[in-house]
C-alpha positions in Angstrom: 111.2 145.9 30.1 109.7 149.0 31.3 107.1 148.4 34.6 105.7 150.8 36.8 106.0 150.9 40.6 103.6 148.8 41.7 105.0 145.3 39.1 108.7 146.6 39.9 108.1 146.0 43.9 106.0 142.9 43.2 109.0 141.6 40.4 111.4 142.1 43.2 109.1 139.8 45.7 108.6 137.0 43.0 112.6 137.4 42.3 113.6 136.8 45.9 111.0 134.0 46.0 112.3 132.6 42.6 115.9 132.9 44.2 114.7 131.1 47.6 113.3 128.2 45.9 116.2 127.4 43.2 118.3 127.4 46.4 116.9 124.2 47.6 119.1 121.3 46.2 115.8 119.4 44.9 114.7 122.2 42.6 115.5 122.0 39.0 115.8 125.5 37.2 115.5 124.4 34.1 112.0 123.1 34.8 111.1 126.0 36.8 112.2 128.5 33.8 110.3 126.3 31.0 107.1 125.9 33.2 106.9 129.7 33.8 107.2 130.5 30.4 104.6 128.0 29.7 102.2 129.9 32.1 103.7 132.7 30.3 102.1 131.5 26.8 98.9 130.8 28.4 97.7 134.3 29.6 98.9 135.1 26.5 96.6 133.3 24.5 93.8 133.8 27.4 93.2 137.5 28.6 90.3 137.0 30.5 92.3 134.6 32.7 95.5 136.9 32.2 93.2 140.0 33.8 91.5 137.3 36.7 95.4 137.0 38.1 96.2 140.4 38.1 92.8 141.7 39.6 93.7 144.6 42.1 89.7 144.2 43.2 90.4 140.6 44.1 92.3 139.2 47.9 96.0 138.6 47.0 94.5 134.6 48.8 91.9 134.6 46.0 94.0 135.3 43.1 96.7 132.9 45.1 93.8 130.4 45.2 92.9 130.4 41.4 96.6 129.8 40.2 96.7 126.9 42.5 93.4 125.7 41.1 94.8 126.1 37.6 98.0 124.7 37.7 98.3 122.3 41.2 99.3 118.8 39.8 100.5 120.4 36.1 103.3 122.4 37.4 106.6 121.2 40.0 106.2 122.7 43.1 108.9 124.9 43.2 107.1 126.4 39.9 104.0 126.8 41.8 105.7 128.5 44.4 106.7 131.2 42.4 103.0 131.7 40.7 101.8 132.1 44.5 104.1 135.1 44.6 103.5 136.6 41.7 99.9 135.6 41.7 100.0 137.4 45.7 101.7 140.9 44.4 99.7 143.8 43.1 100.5 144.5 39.8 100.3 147.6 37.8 98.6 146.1 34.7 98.0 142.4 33.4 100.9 142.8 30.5 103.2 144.0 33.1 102.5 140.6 35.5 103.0 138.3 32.1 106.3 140.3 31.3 107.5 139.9 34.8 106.8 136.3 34.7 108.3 136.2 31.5 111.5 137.7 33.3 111.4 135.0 36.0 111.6 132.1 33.4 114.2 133.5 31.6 116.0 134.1 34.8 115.5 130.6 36.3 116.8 129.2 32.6 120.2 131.4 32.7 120.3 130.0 36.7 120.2 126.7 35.1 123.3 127.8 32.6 125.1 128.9 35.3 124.9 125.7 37.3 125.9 123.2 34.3 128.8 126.1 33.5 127.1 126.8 30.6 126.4 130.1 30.3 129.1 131.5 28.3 127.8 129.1 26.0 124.3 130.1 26.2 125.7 134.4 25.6 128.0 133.1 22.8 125.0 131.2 20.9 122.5 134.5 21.8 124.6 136.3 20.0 125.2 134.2 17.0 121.5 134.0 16.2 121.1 137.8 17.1 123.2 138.2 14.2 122.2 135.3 11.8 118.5 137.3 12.2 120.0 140.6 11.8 121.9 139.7 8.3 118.6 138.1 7.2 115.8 140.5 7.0 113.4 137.8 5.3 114.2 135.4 8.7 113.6 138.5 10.8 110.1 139.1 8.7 109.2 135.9 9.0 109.4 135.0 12.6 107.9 138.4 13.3 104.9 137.9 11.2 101.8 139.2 13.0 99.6 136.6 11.2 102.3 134.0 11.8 101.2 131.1 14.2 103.4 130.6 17.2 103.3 126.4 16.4 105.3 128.2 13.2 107.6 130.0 14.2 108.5 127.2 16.9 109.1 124.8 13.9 110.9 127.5 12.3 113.0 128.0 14.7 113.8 124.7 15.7 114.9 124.2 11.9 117.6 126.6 12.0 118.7 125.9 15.2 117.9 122.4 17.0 120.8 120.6 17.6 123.1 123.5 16.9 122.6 125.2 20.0 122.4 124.7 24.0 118.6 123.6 25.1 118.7 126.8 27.0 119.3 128.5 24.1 117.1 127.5 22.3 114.0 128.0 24.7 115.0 131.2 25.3 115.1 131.9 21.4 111.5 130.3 20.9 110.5 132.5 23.7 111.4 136.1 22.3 110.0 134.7 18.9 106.1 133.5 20.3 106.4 137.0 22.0 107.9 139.3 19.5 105.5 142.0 18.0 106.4 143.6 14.7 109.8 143.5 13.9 110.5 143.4 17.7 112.6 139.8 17.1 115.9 141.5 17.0 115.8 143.9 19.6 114.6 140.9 21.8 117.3 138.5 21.1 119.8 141.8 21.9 117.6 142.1 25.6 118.8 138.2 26.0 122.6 138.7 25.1 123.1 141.5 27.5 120.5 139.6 29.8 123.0 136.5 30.0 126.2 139.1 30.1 124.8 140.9 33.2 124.3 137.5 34.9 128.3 137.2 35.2 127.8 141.3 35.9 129.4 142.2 32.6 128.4 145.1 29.9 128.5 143.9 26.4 131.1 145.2 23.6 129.1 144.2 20.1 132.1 144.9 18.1 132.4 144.5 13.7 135.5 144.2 12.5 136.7 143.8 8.7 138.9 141.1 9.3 139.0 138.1 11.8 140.5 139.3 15.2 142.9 136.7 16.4 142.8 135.7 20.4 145.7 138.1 21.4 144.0 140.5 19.5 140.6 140.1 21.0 142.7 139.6 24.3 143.9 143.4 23.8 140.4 144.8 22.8 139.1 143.2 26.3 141.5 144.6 28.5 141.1 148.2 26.8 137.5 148.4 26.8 137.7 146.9 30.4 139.7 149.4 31.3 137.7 152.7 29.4 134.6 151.4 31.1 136.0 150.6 34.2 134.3 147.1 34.5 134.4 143.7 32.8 133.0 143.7 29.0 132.1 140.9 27.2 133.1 140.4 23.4 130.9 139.5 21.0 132.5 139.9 17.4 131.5 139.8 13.8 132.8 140.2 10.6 131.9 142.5 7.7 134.4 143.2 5.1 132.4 146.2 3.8 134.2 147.8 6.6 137.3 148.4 4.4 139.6 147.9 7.7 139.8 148.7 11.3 136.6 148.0 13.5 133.6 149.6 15.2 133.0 149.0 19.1 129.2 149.7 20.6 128.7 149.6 24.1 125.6 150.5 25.0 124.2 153.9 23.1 128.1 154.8 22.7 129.6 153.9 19.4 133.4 154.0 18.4 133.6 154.3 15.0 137.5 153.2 14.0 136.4 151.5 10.1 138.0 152.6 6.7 134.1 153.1 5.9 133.6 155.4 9.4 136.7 157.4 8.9 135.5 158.1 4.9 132.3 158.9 5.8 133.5 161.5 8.7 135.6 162.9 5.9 133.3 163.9 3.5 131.0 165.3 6.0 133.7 167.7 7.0 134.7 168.7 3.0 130.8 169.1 3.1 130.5 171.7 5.8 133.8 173.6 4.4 
């Protein structure tokens, strides 16, 4: 997510607020995170209100005022709390303020992982349906169909994955799916695995191998890339036998290339250029 000055000071207000009021005892997260991205879908759907909340012209009271109006006796207070912050900032644009709020809910969901001591749970599943969309490009089509209703893709989603996955999860999946423009589903669902890594301040290691790692193994690949990077990297591993052996590592825009396939391919571009 790419904001400009103005939405990244006013993100970094709503965050501390969002922090503050999670802190009490009484708040749930999990509410919090589900009725911000609730508000979320709404000035989605409604860009006259969406530009109203965001309107530089207006008193940060007024725009405070009409959030309250909207919302007071829908939302949990510590929700609303966090809407009078965001509501209060000056924003660069209207899409930045609904993809800061956006941010908040997701954050106040992965809080809410992290407090049940489910949040390795919540990367691991990320990263399973990452990779179920990204081997099916007729899923991937369909849940980012323009014309596709967001009721839809909900059901959709729910299909595949209700009852499979953690209810954090699965919000956070329906989320990037109602949201996703284009073919945007994929790179979205990638945002929330490194998202949910960086909450236990860990880099992610998406690593294909052409044969199932065992745990010593996967052990050995940690503490190496732990130790190349210089921080802790989290593992997320798939199989493709097309590989023909060995594995490939990316972290980040960096990409070691160790496969049968990799090592052929380097091969024949070096005969090439002989």
């Amino acid at each position: 997510m790419t904001l400009h000055a103005a939405s990244r000071e006013a993100l970094g207000l709503a965050e501390e607020r969002l922090g503050e009021v999670l802190a009490d005892a009484g708040a749930d997260a999990a509410t919090v995170g589900d009725e911000l991205l609730s508000v979320v879908d709404l000035l989605d759907r409604e860009i006259g209100l969406r530009r109203a909340v965001s309107d530089a012209s207006a008193t940060p009271e007024a725009r405070t005022e009409l959030v309250r109006r909207l919302f007071d006796g829908k939302l949990s207070e510590p929700a609303l709390k966090v809407l009078d912050a965001v509501a209060g900032s000056r924003w660069s644009s209207p899409r930045e303020l609904t993809d800061g709020l956006e941010s908040l809910g997701r954050s106040a969901l992965l809080t809410s992982a992290e407090k049940t001591g489910n949040v390795d749970t919540v990367e691991s599943q990320l990263f399973q349906v990452a990779r179920v969309v990204a081997n099916h490009p007729e899923l991937e089509k369909a849940l980012s169909d323009l014309t596709g209703t967001a009721d839809a893709k909900r059901t959709l989603v729910r299909g595949l994955f209700a009852d499979k996955v953690d209810v954090v999860t699965e919000t956070l999946v329906e989320q990037v799916v109602r949201r996703a423009k284009g073919r945007g589903v994929g790179v979205g669902l990638d945002k929330l695995v490194k998202l949910a890594a960086e909450r236990r301040q860990r880099s992610v290691a998406y690593v294909t191998s052409a044969n199932a790692l065992s745990d010593e193994q996967t052990a050995q690949l940690g503490a190496k890339l732990d130790a190349i990077y210089g921080r802790p990297i989290a593992l997320h591993v798939e199989v493709d036998p097309r590989l023909g052996g060995g594995l490939v590592v990316r972290v980040g825009d960096e990409v070691i290339d160790g496969s049968a396939a990799g090592q052929l391919a380097a091969l024949r571009k070096r005969l090439a250029r002989a």
